[in-house]
N, CA, C and O of each residue as an XYZ file, in Angstrom:
696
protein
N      38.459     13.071     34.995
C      38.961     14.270     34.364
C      40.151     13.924     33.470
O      40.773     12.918     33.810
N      40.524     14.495     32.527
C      41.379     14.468     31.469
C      41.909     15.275     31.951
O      41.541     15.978     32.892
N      43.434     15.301     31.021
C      44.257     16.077     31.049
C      45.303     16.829     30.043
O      45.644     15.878     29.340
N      45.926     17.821     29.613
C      46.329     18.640     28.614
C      45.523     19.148     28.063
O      44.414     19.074     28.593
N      45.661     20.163     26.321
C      44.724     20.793     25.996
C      43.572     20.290     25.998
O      43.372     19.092     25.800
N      42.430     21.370     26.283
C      40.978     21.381     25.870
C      41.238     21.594     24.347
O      42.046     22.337     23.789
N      40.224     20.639     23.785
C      40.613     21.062     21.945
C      39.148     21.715     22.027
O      39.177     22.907     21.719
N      38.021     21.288     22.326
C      36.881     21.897     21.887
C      35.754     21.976     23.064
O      35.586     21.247     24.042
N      35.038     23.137     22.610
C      33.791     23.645     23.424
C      33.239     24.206     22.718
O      33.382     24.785     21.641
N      32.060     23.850     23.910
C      30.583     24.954     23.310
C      30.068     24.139     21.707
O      29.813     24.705     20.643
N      30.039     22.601     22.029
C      30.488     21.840     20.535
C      28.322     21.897     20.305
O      27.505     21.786     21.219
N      28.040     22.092     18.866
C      26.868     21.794     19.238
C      26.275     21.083     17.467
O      25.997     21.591     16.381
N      26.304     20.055     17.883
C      25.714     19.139     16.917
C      24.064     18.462     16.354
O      23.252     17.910     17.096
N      23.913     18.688     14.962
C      22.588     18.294     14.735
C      22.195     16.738     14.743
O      21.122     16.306     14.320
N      23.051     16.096     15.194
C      22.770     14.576     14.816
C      23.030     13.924     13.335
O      23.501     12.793     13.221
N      22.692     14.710     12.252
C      23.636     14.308     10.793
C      25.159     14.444     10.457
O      25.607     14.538      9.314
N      25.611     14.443     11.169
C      27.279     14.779     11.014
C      27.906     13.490     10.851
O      27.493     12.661     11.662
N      28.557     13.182     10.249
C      29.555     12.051     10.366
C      30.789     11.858     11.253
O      31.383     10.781     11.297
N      31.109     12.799     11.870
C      31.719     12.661     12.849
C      32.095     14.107     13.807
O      31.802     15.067     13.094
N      32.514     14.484     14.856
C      32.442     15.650     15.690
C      32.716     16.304     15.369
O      31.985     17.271     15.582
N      34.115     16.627     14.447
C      34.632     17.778     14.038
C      33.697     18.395     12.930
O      34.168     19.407     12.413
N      32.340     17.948     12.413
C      31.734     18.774     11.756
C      30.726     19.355     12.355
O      30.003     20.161     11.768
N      30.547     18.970     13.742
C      30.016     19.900     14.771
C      30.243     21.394     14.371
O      31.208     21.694     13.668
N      29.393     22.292     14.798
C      29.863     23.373     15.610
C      30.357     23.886     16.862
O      29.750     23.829     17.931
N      31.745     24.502     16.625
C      31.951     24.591     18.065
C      32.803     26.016     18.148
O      32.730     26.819     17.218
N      33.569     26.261     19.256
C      34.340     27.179     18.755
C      35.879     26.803     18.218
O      36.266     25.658     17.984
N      36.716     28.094     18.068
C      37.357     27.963     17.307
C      38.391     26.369     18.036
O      38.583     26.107     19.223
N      38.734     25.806     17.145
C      39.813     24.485     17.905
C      40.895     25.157     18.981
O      41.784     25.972     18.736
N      40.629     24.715     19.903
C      41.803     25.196     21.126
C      41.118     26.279     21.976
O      41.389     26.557     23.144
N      40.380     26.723     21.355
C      39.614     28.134     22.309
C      38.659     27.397     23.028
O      37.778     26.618     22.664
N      38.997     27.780     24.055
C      37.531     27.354     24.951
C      37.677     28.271     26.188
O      38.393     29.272     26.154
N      36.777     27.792     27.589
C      36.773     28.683     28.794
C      36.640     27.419     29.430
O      36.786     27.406     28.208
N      36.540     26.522     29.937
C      36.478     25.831     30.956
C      37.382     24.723     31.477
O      38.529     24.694     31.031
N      37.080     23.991     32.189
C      38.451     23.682     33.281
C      37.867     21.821     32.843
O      36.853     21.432     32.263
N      38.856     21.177     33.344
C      38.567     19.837     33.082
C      37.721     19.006     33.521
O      37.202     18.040     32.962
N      37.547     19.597     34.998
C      35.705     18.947     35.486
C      34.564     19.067     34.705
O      33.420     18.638     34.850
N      35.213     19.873     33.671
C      33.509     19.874     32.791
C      34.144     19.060     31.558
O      34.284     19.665     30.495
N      34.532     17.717     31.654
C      35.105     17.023     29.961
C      34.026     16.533     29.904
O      33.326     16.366     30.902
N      33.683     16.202     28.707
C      31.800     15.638     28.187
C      32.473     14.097     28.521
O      33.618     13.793     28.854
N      31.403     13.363     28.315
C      31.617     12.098     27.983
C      30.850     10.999     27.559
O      29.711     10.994     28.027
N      31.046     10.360     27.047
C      30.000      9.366     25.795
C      29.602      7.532     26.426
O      30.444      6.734     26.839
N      28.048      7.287     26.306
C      28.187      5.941     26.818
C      27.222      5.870     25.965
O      26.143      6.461     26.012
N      27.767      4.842     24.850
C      27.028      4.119     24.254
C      26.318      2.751     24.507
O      26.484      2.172     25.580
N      25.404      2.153     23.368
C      24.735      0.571     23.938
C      25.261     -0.442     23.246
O      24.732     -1.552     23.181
N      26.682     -0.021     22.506
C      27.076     -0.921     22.005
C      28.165     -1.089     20.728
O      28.647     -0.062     20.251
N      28.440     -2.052     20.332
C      29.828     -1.646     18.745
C      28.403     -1.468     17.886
O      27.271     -1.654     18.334
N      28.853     -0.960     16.205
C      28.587     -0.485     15.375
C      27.516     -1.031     14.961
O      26.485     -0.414     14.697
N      27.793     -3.103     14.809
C      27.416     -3.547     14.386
C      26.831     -3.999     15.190
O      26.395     -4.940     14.527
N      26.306     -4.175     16.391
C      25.270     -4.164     17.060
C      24.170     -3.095     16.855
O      23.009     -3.176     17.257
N      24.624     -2.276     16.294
C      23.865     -0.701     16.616
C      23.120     -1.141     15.254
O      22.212     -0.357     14.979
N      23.261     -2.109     14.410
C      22.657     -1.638     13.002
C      21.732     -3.347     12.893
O      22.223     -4.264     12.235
N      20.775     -3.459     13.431
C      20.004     -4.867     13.805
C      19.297     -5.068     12.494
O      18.408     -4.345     12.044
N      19.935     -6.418     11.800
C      18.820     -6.214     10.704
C      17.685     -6.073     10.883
O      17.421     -6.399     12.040
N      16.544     -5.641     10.161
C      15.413     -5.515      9.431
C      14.851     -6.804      8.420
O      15.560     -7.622      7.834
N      13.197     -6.703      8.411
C      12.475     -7.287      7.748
C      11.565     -7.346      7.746
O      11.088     -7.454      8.875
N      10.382     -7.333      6.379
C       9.008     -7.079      6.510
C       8.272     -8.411      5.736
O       8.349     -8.891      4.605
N       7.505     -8.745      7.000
C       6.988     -9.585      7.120
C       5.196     -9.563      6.695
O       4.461     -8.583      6.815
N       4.821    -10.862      6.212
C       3.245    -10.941      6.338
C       2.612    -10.044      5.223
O       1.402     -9.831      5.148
N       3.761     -9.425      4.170
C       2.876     -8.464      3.409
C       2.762     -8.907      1.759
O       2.831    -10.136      1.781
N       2.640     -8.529      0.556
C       3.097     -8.596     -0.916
C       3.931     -9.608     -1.210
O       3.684    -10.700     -1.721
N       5.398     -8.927     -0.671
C       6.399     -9.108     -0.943
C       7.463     -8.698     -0.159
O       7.113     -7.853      0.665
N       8.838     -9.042     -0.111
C       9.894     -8.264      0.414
C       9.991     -6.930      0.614
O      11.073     -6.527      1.043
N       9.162     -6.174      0.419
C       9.421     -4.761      0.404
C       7.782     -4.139      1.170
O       7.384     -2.982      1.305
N       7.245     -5.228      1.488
C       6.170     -4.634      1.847
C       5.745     -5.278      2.922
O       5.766     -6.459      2.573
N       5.127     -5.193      4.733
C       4.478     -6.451      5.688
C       5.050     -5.369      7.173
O       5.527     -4.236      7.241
N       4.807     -6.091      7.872
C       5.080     -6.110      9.315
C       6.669     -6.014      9.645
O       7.507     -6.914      9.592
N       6.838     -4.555     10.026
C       8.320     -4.542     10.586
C       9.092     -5.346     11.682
O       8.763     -5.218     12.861
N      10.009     -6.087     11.348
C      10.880     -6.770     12.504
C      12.171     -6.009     12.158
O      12.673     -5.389     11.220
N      12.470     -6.435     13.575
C      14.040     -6.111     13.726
C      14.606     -7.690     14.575
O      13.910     -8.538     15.134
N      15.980     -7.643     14.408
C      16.666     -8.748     15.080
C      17.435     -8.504     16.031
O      18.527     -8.002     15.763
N      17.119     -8.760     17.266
C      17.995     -8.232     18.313
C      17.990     -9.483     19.290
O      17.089    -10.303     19.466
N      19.334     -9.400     19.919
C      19.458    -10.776     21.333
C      18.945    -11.994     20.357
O      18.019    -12.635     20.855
N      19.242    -12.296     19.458
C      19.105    -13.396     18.689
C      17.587    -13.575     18.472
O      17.144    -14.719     18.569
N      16.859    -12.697     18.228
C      15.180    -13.122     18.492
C      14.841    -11.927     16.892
O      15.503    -11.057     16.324
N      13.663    -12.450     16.720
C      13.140    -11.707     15.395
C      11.727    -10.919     16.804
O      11.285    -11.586     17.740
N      11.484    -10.002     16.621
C      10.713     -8.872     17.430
C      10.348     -7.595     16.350
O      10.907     -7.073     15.386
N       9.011     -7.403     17.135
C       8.369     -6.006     16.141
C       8.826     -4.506     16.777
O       9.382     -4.023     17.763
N       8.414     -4.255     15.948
C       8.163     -2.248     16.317
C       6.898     -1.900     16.154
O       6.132     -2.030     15.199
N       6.745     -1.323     17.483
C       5.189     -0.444     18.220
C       5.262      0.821     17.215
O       6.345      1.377     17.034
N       4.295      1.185     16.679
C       3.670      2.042     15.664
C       3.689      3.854     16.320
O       3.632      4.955     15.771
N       3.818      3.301     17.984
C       4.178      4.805     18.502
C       5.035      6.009     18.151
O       6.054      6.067     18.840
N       4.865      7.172     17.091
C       5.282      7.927     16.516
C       5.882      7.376     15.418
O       6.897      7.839     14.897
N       5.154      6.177     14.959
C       5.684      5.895     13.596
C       5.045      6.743     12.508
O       3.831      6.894     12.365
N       6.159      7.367     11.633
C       5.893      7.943     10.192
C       6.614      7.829      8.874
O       7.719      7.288      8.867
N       6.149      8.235      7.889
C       6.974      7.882      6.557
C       8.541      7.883      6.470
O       9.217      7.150      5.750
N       9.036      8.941      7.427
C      10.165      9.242      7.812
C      11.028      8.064      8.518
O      12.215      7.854      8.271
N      10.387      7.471      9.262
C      10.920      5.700      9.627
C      10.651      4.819      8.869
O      11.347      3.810      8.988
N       9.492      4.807      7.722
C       9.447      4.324      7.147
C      10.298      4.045      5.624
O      10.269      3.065      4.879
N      10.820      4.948      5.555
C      11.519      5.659      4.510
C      13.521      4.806      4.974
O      14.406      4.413      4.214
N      13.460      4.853      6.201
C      14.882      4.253      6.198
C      14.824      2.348      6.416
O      15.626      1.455      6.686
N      13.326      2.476      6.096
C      13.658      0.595      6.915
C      13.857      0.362      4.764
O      14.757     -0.278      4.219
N      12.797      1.059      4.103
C      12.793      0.493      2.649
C      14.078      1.160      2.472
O      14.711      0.450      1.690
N      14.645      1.977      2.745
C      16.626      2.316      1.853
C      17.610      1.053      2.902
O      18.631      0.667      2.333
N      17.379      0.502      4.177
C      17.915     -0.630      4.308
C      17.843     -1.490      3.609
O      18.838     -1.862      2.988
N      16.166     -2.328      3.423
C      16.428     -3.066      2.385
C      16.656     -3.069      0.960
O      16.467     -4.128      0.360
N      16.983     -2.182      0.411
C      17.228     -1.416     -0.920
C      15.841     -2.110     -1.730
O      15.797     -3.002     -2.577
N      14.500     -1.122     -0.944
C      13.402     -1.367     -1.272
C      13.099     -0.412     -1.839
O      11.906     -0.236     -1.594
N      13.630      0.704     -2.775
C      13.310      1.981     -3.114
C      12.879      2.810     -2.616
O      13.680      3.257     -1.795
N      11.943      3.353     -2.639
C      11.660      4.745     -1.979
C       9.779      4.216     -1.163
O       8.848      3.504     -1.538
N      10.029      4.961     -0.107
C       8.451      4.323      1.144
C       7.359      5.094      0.068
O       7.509      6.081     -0.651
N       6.361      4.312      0.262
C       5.480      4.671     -0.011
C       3.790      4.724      0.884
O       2.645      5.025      0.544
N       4.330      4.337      1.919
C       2.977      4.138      2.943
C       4.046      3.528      4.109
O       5.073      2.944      3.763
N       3.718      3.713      5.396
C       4.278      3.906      7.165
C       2.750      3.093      7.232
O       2.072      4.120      7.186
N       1.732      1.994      7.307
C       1.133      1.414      7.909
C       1.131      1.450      9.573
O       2.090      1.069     10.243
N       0.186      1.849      9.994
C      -0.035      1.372     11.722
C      -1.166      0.437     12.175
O      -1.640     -0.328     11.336
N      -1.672      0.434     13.525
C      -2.114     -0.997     13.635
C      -2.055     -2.344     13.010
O      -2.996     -2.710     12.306
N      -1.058     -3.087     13.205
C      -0.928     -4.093     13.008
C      -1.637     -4.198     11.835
O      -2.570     -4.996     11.914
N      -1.449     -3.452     10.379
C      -2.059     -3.395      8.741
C      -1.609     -4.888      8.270
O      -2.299     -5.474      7.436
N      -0.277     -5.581      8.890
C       0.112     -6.759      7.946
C      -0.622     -7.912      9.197
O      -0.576     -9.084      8.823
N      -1.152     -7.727     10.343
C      -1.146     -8.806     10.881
C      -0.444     -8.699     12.634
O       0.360     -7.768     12.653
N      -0.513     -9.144     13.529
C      -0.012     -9.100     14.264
C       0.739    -10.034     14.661
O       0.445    -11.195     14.945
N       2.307     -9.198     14.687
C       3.408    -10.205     15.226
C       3.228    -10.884     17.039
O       2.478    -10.599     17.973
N       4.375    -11.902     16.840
C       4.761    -12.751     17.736
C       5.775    -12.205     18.665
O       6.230    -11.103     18.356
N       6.333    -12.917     20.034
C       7.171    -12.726     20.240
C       7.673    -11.075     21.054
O       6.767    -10.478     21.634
N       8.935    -10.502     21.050
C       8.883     -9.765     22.068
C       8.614     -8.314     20.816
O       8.636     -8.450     19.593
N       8.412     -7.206     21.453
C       8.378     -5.546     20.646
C       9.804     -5.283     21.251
O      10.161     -5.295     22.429
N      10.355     -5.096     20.359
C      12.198     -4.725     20.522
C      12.428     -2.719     20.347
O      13.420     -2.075     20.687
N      11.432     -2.311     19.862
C      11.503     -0.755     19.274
C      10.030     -0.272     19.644
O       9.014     -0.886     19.318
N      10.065      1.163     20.523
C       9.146      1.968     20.617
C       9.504      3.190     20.089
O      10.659      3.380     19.710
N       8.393      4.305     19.997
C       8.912      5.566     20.294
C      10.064      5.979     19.431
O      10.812      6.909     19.733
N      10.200      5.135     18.162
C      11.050      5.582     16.458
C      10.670      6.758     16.096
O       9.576      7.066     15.624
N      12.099      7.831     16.439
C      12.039      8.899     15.729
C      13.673      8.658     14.446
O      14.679      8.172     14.964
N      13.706      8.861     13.617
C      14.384      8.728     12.498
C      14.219     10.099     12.031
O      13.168     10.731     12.131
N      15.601     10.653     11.375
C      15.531     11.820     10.923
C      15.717     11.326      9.225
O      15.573     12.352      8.560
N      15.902     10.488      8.581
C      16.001     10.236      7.770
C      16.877     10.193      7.058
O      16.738     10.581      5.898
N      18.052      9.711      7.517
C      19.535      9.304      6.801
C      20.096      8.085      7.332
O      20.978      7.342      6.902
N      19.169      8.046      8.664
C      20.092      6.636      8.808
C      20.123      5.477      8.161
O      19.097      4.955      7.726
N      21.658      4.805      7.995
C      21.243      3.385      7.348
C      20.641      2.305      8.310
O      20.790      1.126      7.988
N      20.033      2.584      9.362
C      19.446      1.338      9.764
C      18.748      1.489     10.458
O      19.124      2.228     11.369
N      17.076      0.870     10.584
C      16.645      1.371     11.684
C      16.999      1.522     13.195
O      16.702      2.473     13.918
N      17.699      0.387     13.535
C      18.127      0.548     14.792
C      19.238      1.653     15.122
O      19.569      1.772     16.302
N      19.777      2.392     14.246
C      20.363      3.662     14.500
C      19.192      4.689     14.814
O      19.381      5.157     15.936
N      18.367      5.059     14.385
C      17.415      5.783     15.059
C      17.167      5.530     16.223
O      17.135      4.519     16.926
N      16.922      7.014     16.387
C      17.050      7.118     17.717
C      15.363      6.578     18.323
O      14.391      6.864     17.623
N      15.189      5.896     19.487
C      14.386      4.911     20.227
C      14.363      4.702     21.834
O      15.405      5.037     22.398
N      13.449      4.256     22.553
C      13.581      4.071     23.951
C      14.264      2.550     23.668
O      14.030      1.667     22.843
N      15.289      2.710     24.848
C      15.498      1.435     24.815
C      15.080     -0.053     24.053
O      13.897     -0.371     23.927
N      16.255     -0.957     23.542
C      15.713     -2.306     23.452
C      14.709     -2.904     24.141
O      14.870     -3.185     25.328
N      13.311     -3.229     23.355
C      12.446     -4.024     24.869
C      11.051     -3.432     26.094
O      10.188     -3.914     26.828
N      11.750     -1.713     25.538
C      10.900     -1.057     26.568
C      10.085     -0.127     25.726
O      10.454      0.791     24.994
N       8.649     -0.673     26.059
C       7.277     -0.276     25.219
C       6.466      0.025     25.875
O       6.651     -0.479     26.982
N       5.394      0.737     25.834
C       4.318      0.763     26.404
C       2.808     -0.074     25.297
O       1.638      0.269     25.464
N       3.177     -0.985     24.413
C       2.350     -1.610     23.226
C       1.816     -2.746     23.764
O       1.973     -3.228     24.886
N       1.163     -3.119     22.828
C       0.580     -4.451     22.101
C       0.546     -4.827     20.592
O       0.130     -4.158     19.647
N       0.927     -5.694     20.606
C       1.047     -6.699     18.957
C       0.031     -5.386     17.815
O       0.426     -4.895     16.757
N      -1.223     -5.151     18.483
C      -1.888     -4.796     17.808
C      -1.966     -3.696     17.647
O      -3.001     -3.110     17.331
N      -0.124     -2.843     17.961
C       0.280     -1.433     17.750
C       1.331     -1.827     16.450
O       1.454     -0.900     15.649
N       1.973     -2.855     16.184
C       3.001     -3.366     14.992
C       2.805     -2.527     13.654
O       1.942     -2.674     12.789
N       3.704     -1.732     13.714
C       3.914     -0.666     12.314
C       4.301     -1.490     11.153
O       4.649     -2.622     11.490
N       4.341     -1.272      9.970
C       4.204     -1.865      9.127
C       4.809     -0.544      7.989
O       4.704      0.658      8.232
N       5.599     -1.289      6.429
C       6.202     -0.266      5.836
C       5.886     -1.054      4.311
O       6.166     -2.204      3.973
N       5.178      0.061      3.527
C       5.102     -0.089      2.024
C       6.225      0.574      1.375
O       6.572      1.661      1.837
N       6.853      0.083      0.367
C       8.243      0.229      0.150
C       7.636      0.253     -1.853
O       6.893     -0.527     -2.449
N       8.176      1.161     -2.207
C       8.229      1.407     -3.754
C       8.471     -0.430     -4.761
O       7.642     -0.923     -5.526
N       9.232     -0.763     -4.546
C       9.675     -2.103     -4.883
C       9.011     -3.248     -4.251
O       9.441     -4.021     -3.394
N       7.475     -3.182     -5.056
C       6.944     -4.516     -3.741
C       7.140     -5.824     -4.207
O       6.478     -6.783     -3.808
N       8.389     -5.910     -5.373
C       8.573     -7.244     -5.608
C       6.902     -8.171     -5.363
O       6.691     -9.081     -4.561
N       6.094     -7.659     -6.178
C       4.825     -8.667     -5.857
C       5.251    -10.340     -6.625
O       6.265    -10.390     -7.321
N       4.591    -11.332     -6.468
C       4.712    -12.700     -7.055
C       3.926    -12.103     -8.394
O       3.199    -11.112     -8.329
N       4.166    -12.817     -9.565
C       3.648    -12.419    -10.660
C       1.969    -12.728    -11.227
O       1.413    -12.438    -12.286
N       1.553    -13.353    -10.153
C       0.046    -13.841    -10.647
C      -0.298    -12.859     -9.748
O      -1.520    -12.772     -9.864
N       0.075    -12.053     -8.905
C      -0.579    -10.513     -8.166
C      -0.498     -8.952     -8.868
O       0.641     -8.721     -9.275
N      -1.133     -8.216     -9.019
C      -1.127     -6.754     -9.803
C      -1.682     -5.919     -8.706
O      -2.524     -6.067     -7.820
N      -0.623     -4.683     -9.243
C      -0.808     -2.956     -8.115
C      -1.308     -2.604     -9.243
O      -0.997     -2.985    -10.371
N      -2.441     -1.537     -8.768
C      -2.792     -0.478     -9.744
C      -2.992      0.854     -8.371
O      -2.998      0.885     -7.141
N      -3.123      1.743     -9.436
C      -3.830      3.115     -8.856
C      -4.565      3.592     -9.411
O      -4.325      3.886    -10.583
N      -5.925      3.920     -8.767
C      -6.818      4.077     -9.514
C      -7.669      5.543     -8.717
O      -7.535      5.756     -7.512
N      -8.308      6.216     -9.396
C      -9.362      7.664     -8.855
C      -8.482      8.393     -8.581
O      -8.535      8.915     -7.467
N      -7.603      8.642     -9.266
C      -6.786      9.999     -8.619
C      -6.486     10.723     -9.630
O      -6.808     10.396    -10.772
N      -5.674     12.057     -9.283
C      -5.948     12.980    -10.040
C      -4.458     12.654    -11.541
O      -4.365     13.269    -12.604
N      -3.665     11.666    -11.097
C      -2.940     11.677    -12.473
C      -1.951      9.637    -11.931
O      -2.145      9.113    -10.835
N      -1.400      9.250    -12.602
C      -0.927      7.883    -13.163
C      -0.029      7.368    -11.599
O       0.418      6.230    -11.453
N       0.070      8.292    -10.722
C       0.827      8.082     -9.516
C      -0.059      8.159     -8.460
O       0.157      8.083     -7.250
N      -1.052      8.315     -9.056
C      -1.760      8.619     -7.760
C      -3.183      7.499     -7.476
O      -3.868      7.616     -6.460
């Protein structure tokens, strides 16, 4: 239990905030409750643990293959379980791969090695890193290799003897 003023209650946050006080809560200093109820925070780690690089592997180019992340010194995939454009969308603004253009599932680049570090990626779509999204634990999956999500990224940096087109659709993007 803490002690002196209660500054805030009833705090209720969407997860995009940059920090608490842009919570909602009530007014600063107003509250109703007693100090057995102080919240309290346990995180998995400093900042820069929290932000594991990224990399896509096995595909085009840099911007396009098989998602890894780097965690406990090991290169490891991410299980495709509730993977969507929306996770896909923050691994290509990590690597300042422009804007997603395809969330691949089943193992589309190949199936990785080694341990699955990320299940169960929900991303609301601001974070800078995937490992800030929110996830079950480091390590704990219910997968196989041949669940490995995979991310097409606007910028597929292809090698120059390779060509993208789009073709049968209804206009030049499509």
């Amino acid at each position: 239990e803490g002690t002196g003023q209660i500054w805030l209650d009833e705090v209720n946050c969407t997860g995009e905030e940059r920090d608490l006080f842009e919570c909602k809560a009530r007014p600063w200093g107003d509250h109703n409750c007693h100090h057995v109820e102080d919240a309290s925070v346990e995180c998995s780690g400093s900042a820069v643990s929290s932000s594991a690089p990224v990399r896509l592997v096995d595909g085009p180019g840099r911007c396009a293959g098989r998602v890894e992340v780097f965690h406990n010194e090991k290169w490891g995939t991410v299980c495709d379980d509730s993977w969507d454009f929306v996770d896909a969308k923050v691994v290509c603004r990590q690597l300042d791969c422009g804007v997603v253009v395809s969330a691949p599932r089943r193992a589309h680049f190949g199936q990785g090695q080694g341990p699955i570090w990320l299940d169960d990626v929900h991303c609301v779509g601001t974070e800078a890193a995937l490992s800030n999204c929110r996830a079950k634990n480091w390590g704990i999956h219910g997968c196989e290799h041949a669940e490995d999500a995979g991310v097409v990224c606007s910028d597929l940096d292809l090698r120059s003897s390779e060509a993208l087109r789009l073709v049968n659709g209804p206009h030049r993007c499509a």
